[in-house]
N, C-alpha and C positions, 0 to 999 in steps of 0.2 A: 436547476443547477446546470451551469455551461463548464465543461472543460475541453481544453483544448487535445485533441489527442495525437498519438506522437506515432508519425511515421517509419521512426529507425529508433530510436531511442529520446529518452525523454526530453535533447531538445531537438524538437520537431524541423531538423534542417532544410526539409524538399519544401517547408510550408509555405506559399505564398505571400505570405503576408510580413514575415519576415525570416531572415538568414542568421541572425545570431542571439546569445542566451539578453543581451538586453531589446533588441527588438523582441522578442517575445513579449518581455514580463512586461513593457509598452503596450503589447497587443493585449495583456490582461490586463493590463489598467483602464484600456480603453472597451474591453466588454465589460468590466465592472462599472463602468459610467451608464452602459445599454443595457447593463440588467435589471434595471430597476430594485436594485438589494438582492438579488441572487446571488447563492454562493458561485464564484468562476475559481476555476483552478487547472491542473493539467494533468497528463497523465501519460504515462509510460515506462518502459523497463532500464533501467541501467545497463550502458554498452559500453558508460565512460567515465570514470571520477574525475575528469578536469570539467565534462561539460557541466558537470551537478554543482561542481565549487563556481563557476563562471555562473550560473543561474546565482545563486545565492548572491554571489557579486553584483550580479544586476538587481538585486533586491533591495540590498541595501543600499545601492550607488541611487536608487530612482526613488526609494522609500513607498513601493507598488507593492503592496504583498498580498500572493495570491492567497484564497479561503482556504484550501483542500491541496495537496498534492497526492496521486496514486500510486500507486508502486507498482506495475503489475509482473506476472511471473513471465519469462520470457516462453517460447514455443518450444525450445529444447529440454524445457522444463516439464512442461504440460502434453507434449508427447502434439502437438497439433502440428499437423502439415501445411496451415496457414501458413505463406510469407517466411515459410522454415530460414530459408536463408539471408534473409535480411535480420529473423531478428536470434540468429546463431549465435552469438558473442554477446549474448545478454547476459549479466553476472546473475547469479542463482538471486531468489527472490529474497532467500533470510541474510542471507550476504548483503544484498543489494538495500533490503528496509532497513538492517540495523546500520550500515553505511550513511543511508540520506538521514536517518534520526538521529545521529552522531554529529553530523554535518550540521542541520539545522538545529542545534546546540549550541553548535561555536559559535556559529551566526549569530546568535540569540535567537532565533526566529520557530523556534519549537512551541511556544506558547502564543504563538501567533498563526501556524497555520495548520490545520489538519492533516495527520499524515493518516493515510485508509492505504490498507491491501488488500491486492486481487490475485487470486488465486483460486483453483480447483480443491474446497474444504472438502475431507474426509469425515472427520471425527472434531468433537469438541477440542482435545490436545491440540489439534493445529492452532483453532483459533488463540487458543492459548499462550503459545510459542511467540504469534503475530504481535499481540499483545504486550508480551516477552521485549520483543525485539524493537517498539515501538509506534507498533500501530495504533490508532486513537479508533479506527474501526475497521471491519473485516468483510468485503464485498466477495462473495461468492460463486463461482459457475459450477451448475450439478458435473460431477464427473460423466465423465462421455458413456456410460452403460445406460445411463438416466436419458436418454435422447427425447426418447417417445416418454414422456414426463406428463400426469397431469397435474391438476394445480391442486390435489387432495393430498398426491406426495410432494408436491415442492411442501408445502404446509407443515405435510408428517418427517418430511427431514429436516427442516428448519428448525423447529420447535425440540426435534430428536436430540441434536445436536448441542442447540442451546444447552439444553436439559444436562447433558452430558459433561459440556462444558463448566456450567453450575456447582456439579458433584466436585468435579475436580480439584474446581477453586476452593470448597467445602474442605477438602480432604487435606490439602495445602494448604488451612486457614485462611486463606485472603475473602476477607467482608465484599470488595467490588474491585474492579477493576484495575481501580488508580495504585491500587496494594500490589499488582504484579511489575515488576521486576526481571530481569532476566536472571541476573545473580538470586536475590530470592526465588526464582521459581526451579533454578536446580539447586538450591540447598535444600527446598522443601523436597523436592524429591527423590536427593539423596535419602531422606529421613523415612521414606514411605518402604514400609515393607516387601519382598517380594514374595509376588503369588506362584507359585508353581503348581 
């Protein structure tokens, strides 16, 4: 899998290779010729809704359409001192996925390209939400207490998680995935009783 990744926000301006949202999707048309069928897509946090509509613009003007887009959370988000202030003015992550999955609707382009989030999962609920909000999948980094991590608990929290995630959808009726909703998933939970 090749994506491009994004320097300031998701269209990658400092990039070499090119300066605007159609020289990009250019530049992914032309690693989808070098992939040999590999999924190419890009990724990064939202800093701008004209640059997300101008991507999409270049999409269908070029008829290139990438496999995957990411979404990820910005560093003000995640509490990371990484690059903090470059990527300061990143819209929130649930803001920002259900933005580009609304986007890539009007487009038409929802059925056509992957949209995945990144983010620090806690609990199955998030993934939930993700899902909720548009996600088609859910890429995760252990939260930062988890540092010195081996690979028995990435396993035991992935799985934990899942598991948890599971129940939820169980308890909310929804059979798989495709059944959540954002609307459906707070009137199901309007309905859930509370535990005190």
């Amino acid at each position: 899998k090749y994506s491009i990744p994004a320097n300031k926000s998701v269209l990658a301006l400092k990039h070499k290779a090119f300066s605007c949202a159609e020289g990009m999707i250019l530049f992914v048309g032309r690693l989808q010729e070098l992939s040999g069928g590999k999924p190419v897509g890009f990724r990064g946090f939202i800093s701008n809704k004209r640059e997300f509509y101008e991507i999409c613009y270049a999409i269908r003007k070029t008829q290139i359409t990438p496999d995957f887009i990411v979404v990820e959370s910005s560093a003000n988000e995640t509490g990371s001192s990484t690059s903090a202030v470059t990527y300061s003015n990143g819209i929130p992550l649930y803001e920002a996925l259900h933005f580009v999955s609304k986007t890539l609707q009007h487009y038409g382009l929802d059925k056509k390209i992957k949209l995945i989030a990144a983010d620090k999962i806690v609990c199955g609920f998030d993934i939930l939400k993700l899902i909720a909000l548009g996600a088609d999948a859910v890429y995760t980094n252990l939260p930062d207490h988890h540092v010195a991590y081996h690979d028995q608990y990435v396993h035991k929290f992935r799985a934990e998680t899942i598991k948890a995630m599971i129940d939820i959808m169980e308890v909310c009726g929804f059979k798989n995935p495709n059944d959540i909703s954002l609307t459906r998933l707070f009137s199901r939970m309007d309905m859930l009783p509370l535990k005190i």
